[in-house]
Each structure stands twice: as C-alpha cells, then as structure tokens.
N, C-alpha and C positions, 0 to 999 in steps of 0.2 A: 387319591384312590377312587372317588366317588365319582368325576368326572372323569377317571380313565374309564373305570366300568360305564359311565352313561354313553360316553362316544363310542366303546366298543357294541353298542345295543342299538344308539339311534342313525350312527353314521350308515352301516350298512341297509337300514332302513329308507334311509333317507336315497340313498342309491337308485334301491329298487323304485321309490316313488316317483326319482329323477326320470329314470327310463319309460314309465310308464303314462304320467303328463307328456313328456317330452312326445309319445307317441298319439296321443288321443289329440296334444296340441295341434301334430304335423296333419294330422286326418282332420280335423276341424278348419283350419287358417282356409284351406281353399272353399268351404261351404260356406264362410262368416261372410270373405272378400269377394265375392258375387252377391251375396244377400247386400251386403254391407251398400254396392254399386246400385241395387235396385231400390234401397230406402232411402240414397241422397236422391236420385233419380225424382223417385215419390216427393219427395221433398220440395225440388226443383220446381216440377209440376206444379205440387199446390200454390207457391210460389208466383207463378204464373199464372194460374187463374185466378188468384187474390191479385195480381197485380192490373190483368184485363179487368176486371171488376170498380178496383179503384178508377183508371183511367176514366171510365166508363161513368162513373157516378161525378168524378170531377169535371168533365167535361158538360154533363148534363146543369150543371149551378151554372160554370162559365158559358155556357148555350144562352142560359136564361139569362145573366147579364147582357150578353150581347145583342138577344131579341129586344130585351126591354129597352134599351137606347137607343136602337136603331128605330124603333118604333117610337120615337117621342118628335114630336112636330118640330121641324126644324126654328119657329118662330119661338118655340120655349127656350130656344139658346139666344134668343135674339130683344124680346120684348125684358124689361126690368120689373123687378118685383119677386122674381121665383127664387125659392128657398131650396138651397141642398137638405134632402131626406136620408140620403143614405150614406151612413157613414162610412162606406167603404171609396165613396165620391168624396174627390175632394172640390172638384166645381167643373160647370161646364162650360163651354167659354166657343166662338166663333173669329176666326180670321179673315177679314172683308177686303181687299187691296193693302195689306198689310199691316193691316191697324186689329190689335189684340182688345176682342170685349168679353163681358160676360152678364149674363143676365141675376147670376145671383149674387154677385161682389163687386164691392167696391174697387174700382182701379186701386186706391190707396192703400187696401189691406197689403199684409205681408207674403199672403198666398198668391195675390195675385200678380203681385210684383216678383215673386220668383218665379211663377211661372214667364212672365214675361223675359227674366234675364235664362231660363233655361231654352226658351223659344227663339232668342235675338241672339246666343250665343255666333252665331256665325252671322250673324248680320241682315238675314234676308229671313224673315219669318216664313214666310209663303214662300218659298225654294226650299226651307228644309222641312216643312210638312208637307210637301207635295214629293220630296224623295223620300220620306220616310214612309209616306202611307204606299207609293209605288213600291218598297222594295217589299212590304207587308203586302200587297196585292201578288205579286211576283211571288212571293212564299207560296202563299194561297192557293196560286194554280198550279205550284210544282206538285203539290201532294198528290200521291195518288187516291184515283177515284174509280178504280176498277177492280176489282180480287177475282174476276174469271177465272185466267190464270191460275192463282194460288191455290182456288178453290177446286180445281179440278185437281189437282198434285197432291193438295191433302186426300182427298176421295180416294187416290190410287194408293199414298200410302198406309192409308187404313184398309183399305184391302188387303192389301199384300202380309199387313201385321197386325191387327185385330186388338191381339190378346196384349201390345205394351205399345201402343198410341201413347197413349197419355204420357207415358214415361219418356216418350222418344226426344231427344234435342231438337231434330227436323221437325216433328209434329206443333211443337211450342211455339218454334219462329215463327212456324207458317201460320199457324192460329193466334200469332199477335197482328202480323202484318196484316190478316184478314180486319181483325178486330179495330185496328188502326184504319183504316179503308173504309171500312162500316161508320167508324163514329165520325171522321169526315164527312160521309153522304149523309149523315142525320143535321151537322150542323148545313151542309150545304142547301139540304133543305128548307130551314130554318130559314138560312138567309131568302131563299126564295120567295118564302114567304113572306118574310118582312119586308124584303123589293114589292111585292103586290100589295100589300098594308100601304105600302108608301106612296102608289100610283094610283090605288083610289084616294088617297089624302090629297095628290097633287089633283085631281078631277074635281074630287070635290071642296077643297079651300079655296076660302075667297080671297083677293089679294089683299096683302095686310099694310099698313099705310107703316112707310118707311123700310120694309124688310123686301117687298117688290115680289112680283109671281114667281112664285116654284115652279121649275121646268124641269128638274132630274132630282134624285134624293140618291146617294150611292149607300151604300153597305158600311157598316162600322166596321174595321179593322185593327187588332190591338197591334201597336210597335212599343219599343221602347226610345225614347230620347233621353241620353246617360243613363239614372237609375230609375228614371220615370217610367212609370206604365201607363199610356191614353191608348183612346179608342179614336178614330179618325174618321172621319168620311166627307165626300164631295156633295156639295149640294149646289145646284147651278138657277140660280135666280135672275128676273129681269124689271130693270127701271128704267123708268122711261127711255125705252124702245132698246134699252144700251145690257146685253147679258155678259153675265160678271161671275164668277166663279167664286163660292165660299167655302172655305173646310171648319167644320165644327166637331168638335171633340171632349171628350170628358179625359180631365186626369182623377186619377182612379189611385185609391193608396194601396200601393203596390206591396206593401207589408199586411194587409188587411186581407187582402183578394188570397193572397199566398195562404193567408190561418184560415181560411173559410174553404178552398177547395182542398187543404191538407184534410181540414175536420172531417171533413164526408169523406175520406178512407183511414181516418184514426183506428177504426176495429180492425181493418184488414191489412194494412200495414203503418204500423202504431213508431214505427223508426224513418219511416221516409222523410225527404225533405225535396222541394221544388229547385229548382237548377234554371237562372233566364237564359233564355235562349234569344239571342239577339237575331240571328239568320234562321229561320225553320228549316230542318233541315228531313228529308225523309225518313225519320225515327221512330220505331213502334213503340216507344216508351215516352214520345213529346204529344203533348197536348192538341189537338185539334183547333180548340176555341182560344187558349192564349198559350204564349210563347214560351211556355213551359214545357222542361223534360223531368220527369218524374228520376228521383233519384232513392231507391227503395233502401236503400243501408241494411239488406237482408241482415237478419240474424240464425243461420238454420242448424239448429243445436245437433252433433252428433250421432243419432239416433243409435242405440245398439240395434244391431238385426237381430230378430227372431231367430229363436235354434229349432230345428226340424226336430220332430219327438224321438227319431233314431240318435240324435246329438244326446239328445239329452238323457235319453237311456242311459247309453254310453257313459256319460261321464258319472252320472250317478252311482252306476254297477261299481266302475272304478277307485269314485270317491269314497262311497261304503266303504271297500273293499278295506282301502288304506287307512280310512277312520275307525274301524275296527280292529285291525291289528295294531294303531297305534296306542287305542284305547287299551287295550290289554295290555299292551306293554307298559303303555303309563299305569294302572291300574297294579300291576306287579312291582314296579318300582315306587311309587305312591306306598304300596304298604311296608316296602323294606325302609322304607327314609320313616314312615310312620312310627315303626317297632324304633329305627334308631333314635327320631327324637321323642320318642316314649322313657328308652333307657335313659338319654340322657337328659330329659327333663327329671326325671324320677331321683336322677342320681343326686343331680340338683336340692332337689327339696327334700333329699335324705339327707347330705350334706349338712346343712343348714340347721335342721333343730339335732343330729349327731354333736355336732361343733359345740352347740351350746351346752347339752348333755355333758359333753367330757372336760368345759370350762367349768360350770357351777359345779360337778362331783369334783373337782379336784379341788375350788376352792372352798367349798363347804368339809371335804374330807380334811383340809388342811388347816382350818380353823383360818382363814383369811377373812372370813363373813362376818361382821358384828351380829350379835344375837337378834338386836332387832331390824337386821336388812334378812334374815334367813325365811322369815313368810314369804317375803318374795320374791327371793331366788327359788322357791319352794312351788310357785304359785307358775313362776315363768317355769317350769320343768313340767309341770303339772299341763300347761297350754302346749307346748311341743308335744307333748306325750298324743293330749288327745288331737292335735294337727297331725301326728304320724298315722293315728288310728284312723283318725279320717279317709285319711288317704289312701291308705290301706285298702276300708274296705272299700271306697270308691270304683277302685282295681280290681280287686274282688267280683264284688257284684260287674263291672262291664265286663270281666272273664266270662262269668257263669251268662250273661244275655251274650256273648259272641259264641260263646263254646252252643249255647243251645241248653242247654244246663240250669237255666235258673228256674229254683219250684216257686210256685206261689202259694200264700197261705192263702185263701179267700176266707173270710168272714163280716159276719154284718157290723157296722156303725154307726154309731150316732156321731154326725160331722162336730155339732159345736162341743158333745163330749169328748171327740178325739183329740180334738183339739189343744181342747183343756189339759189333756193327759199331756202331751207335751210344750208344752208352755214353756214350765222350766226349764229344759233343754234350752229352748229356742232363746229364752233371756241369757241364760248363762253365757251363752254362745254370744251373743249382741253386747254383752255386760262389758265382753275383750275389749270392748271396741269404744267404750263407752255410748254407747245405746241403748233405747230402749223399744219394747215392742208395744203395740197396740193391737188389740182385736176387738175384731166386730163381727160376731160371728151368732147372730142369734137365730142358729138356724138349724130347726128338728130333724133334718131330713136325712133318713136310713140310707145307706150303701153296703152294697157289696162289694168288698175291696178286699186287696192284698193291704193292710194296715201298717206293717212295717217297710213295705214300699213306698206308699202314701208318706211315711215319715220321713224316710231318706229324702225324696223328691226334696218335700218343703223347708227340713235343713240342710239341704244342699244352697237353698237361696237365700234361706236367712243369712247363712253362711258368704255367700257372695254379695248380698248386701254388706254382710259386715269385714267384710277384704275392700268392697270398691269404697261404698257409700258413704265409710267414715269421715267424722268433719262435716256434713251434710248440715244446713239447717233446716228444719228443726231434725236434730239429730234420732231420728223415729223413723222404724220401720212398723209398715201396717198389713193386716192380714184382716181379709173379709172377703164376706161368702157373697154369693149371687147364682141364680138359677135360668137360666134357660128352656127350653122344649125339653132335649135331650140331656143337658149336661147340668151338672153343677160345676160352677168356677171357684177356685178359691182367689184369691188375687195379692199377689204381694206387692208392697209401692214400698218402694226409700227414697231420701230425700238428696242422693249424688248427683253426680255431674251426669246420669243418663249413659246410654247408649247410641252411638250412631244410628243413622238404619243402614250405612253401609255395612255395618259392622254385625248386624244381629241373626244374619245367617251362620257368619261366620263360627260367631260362640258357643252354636249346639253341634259342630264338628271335635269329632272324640280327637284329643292331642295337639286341637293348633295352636300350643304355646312352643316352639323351641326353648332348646336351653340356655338362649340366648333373651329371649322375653322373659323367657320365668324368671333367669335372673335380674332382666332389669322394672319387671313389674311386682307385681303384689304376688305373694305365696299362692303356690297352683301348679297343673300341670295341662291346664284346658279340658279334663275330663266331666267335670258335676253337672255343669249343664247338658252337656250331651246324654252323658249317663241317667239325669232326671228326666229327658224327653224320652228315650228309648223305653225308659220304666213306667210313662206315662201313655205311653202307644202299645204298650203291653199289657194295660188295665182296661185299654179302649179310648182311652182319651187325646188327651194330649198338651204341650207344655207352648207357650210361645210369647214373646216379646212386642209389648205392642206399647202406641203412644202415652205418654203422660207428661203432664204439665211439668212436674220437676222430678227429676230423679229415673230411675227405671222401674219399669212394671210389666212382670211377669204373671201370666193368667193359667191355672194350669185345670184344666176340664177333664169331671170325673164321669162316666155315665151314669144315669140314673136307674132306681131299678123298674123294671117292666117297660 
C-alpha cells in the first residue's frame, strides 16, 4: 500500500521532470558542442606552443654540444694523454687511411674495441663513415631554410580572422613549420661560425709534428651507426707534401644526450619522449641539431566548457523549480511515515511493559510467586510503570512544543541546589541499571530557567545513559558544571561504547527509531534526545554531542543571566 501510494505521487512527477530536463537538455547540447570544439581547439593550441617552446630550448643544449666539438682542435683527437670530461662523451677518436685511434683510450679498453667492431662491421671503416657523414650532410641541406612563403600566408590569415588565429589548425602548422625554419637558420648560423672559429685556427696553428698541416676543418654532423649516436666531420691534413683526408668524431651516449634534451622540456611537456630518426626528414616536430623527432604523448584532459550565464539561469530556474515541489512532496510524506512509525514504534513499547503487566498480575493473583520472589516481581512492575510514564510524558511534552502550546514556568536557581534536589531521581533511575552517579557540581551560579524543563532535559540523559551505557567500566555516570562568556554547561559523560559521529545528528531527530529498531535495540522510541534539545533551544541554549575519551558525552548550555 505504501509503495503504491509513493508511485502514484512520485511517478507522475518524475514525468513532468522527464519532459522538462529532456527540453533544457535539447536547448543546451547545441551551445555545450561548439563551446565544447572551441576548448579542445584551446587546448591544442597551447599544446603547440608548449611544444615550439620545447623544440626550441632542446635544440639550443644540442646547438651547444655541436658548437663545442666542432670548435675543439682537431690535434685534441689526435695527440695522447686527453681525458674524456663529459659524461655524456663516450670518447673521441679519429680515422687516418683506415686505422681507428683515440687520443683518450687505450686501444685495449672495452670501449674502444666496440667501437672498432661497430665501425668495421662492413669492413671498410672509411667507406661507412664517409657514407654516413654524407647521408647526414644530404639531410642537412634538405631542410628548409626559408619561411617567406609561410610567413606571408600566415599574415593573410590572420588578417582575414583575427579573433581565432590561435585556435585555427592552419595557423598551428604554419607557425611550427615557421619555427622549425627559424631554429635551423640559428643552428645554421652557429655552424658558420664555428667554420670561421676553425679557419682562423687553420691560419693560425703551427704544424704539429706527426699530425701534418691543417688545410680544411669541416662541420660536425650527428648520424647514427646502429644504435649509436657520433658526431663526424672531415678534416683534410698534409705530410710531407702528400694531402690525406681524416674523419674525426666523438661517440656520444646516446641514452644520456636523449635525458638531457628531454629535461630542458620536463615542465612543458612532462610525457614526451625522443623518437631516432635515422633519415631527417622535413618534420616540424624533428630536431634541427640531432636526429631526433619529438614525440609529445599529449595528455589533454577533457575540459568541460563554460555555460553562458543564460545556461545557467535556465537550468537553475528549472532545477529550483523541481527541488521545491520535490521537497514538499517529500516533506509531506516524511511526516505521514513519521506519524506511522510513531504509532508503531509506540505500539511497540506499549506492548512490551503491557505483556509483563498481565504476566506478573495473573501470577501474583494466582498465588504462582513464592512469598519471597513477590518484592521483585513487585519491584519489576513498579520499573514498567515508571518506563510507561516516562514515555508518556515524553509525548506529551513534544506535543505541547509541536502544537505551540507548551508554558513555561521561569523562576530563579541555584545550579548546584537544583541539582541536588534531584539526585535522587537521577540515582534511582541509574540504580535499574546498576549504576552509579557522581557530581561535581560546586557551583553558585543563579539562573533563570524553566526548572522542571532543566529536569526533564537531564533525565532524559541520565536515562539514556542508563538504556545504552550499561556494563560500562567504571560503571559511572558523571555530571559537572562549567561556565563560559554566555553559558553555563552542565555536562554528562558515561562510560559505554560512545556514539558514532556518523550517528550524532541522527539522534536528536524526533522518531528515528522504527518499529523495527525499537524492537531490536534498547527500550525507546527515538524521542528524549530530540525532545531534550528542542526544550533546550527554548530556554536559549542548547543540547549537543560532542568528543570524549570513553563513553558519550553530552553538554547541554544554559544562558546566563544578564
């Protein structure tokens, strides 16, 4: 019955809500999926300028490898005694009519005996360094070295579209392939230079006994032979009277060169990785200075696109719209299930000391009870009795605060007097349970209060102490005062298994026991605590749950007066 009523209430609701998303959705989808094109666009873009950027900073390291060795005297690869410095060198070494040296290693090492079998692999040293530095020369002047062209094409289409350049895919190309063309004529320059470097060296060295006059110094150019990475170049020397062609070259650790021009674009693209390129081929994405093509493993995350503030109007108006009649509706059904598991919580724990009730009068009436078990068959009637009362007035009083109805008596007190005045109460109650109370309460200070509210409040918790807290060590509940600016606190602590804090909002809600918890937990109907905060926000105060070491503790704040 409960579920046909709920589906006859939220089904057609749910209808109207269908039709109404379904329309704000269809108006929406075409304004997202253009936004949506114009933020991968953006995306792309920055993409591409982080990527010219990297090129640009990794080329400029590989620049300066390439300056630096080409600018080192060709007698340094030739005379013994020099030591490799840089660990991304693995040695540097010269080819003279076929015969492999080096000026910093021994022929015997291991290094330099592999380079020799990776250099002799075909059999003629000087035939495959002189094709490989040739096909790396051949690379070298395929590249373009003019952007005229491009750059007039870009100018017009930026004219023509101003306001999404940036974003455009034709704009992109065109300003890589410029940028690729630019950083060629930087290192081209570079090299020029270091040709001039090299021509006053030849002017000015004097000939060096065994290595013979310099008469040409060429350009270092990186190839790869297998997985190797060297730099190459022709150096053309003469002895007595006879000129003789030498290549000298640096191998270079090809895993080393690769972490050092990654790290100089780590910030701007943190996922890339280098790609050898054995042919160069004209790619706005391959290196200029070595035979690398940048491989960016973009990562470019989804972006939502921004909602135009008419969007968002819109859906807001609409969402209200349906969160408010849902809320009502829940809100009205919320109290009808509330009222029902009121009655049948209630019926519950009527139930229950009834039962006993009609068990011990029929067997005390029937003389079943030995004379000395009838105290406390006496004693247990006597505990139902005042659980009923309790309960009772529980109901009672959260009547008269819902109805609007409840008076208040105000009059003045003395805290640790009132206190005292119900003690006994408060032991009796804990005594069920076998418990005891402690207070610590030495404390003078007048209020104006409703005093028989103040009392319910506080046995309402002694009271829930002595339902949860039973069995506790030390089996002790404690009550003590403390003062603040405004309030005075009273504070109650027992020594149970505590409260969640998932759980402590929950408990000052009036009714959240079903009659299915009442009956599987401790006597109750989930009212006292609600009902003691409601009574305590009606004094001015208030009631609330908060941390302690063992047990639960509740602080309940009185105002003070003036």
């Amino acid at each position: 019955m409960k579920i046909a009523r709920g589906i006859c209430i939220w089904v057609p609701l749910a209808l109207c809500g269908v039709i109404m998303l379904g329309a704000m959705t269809w108006l929406t989808r075409g304004v997202l999926a253009s936004e949506k094109e114009r933020v991968l666009a953006e995306a792309r873009a920055d993409l591409e300028e982080r990527t010219r950027l990297a090129l640009w900073r990794m080329d400029a390291l590989g620049s300066a490898v390439l300056l630096r060795e080409s600018q080192l005297p060709p007698v340094d690869f030739h005379m013994s005694g020099k030591e490799v410095e840089d660990s991304a060198v693995h040695l540097r070494f010269e080819v003279r009519s076929g015969r492999l040296a080096s000026s910093e290693m021994d022929e015997t090492t291991e290094k330099f005996q592999f380079l020799r079998r990776l250099l002799s692999r075909n059999g003629d040293i000087d035939a495959l360094l002189n094709c490989a530095s040739e096909v790396s020369e051949q690379a070298w002047r395929s590249l373009p070295k003019d952007a005229m062209e491009l750059q007039s094409k870009l100018a017009e289409t930026n004219k023509a579209n101003p306001a999404s350049k940036r974003a455009s895919a034709v704009y992109q190309s065109d300003s890589n392939k410029i940028e690729q063309v630019q950083r060629t004529k930087v290192l081209e320059s570079q090299v020029a230079f270091s040709q001039l470097s090299n021509t006053n060296l030849i002017t000015n060295a004097a000939p060096v006994t065994g290595f013979g006059e310099i008469l040409e110094i060429g350009g270092m150019r990186p190839v790869w032979i297998g997985e190797e990475l060297l730099l190459l170049r022709h150096v053309t020397v003469r002895m007595a009277e006879e000129i003789s062609p030498v290549i000298q070259g640096v191998w270079l650790d090809a895993g080393k060169v690769n972490g050092l021009l990654l790290k100089e674009a780590a910030d701007l693209l943190p996922t890339a990785t280098l790609e050898k390129l054995v042919f160069r081929v004209d790619d706005p994405l391959g290196l200029a200075s070595f035979p690398y093509r940048l491989q960016r493993n973009p990562v470019i995350p989804p972006e939502a696109p921004p909602w135009s503030p008419a969007l968002v109007i819109g859906w807001i108006a609409v969402l209200f719209a349906l969160f408010t009649v849902s809320l009502l509706i829940h809100g009205v059904m919320r109290l009808s299930e509330r009222r029902a598991s009121f009655v049948s919580a209630v019926t519950h724990e009527l139930r229950t000391p009834l039962t006993t009730f009609r068990l011990y009068s029929d067997m005390l009436e029937s003389g079943a009870v030995r004379p000395e078990k009838r105290g406390e068959y006496l004693r247990v009637l006597s505990r139902e009795a005042d659980r009923l009362a309790h309960l009772v007035e529980n109901v009672l009083s959260f009547s008269k605060i819902e109805r609007g109805s409840a008076r208040s008596s105000v009059r003045e007190i003395v805290v640790d007097e009132f206190l005292e005045s119900v003690r006994d109460r408060l032991e009796a109650r804990l005594a069920t349970a076998e418990m005891r109370l402690e207070m610590r309460i030495p404390c003078k200070i007048r209020l104006q209060v409703d005093a028989a509210a103040v009392e319910h409040i506080i046995f309402n918790l002694i009271d829930n102490a002595a339902k949860y807290a039973a069995g506790g060590d030390p089996p002790v509940v404690e009550i003590r005062t403390a003062t603040s600016v405004r309030h005075l606190e009273i504070v109650v602590t027992d020594s149970g298994p505590g409260i969640p804090v998932s759980e402590r909002r929950r408990i000052f809600r009036a009714f959240h026991k079903s009659a299915r918890e009442a009956a599987e937990s401790r006597p109750g109907v989930g009212l006292g605590l609600a009902l003691s905060r409601r009574l305590a926000k009606s004094l001015g105060g208030g009631l609330d749950c908060v941390d302690a070491e063992q047990g639960a503790r509740f602080v309940l704040r009185l105002p003070l007066v003036g």
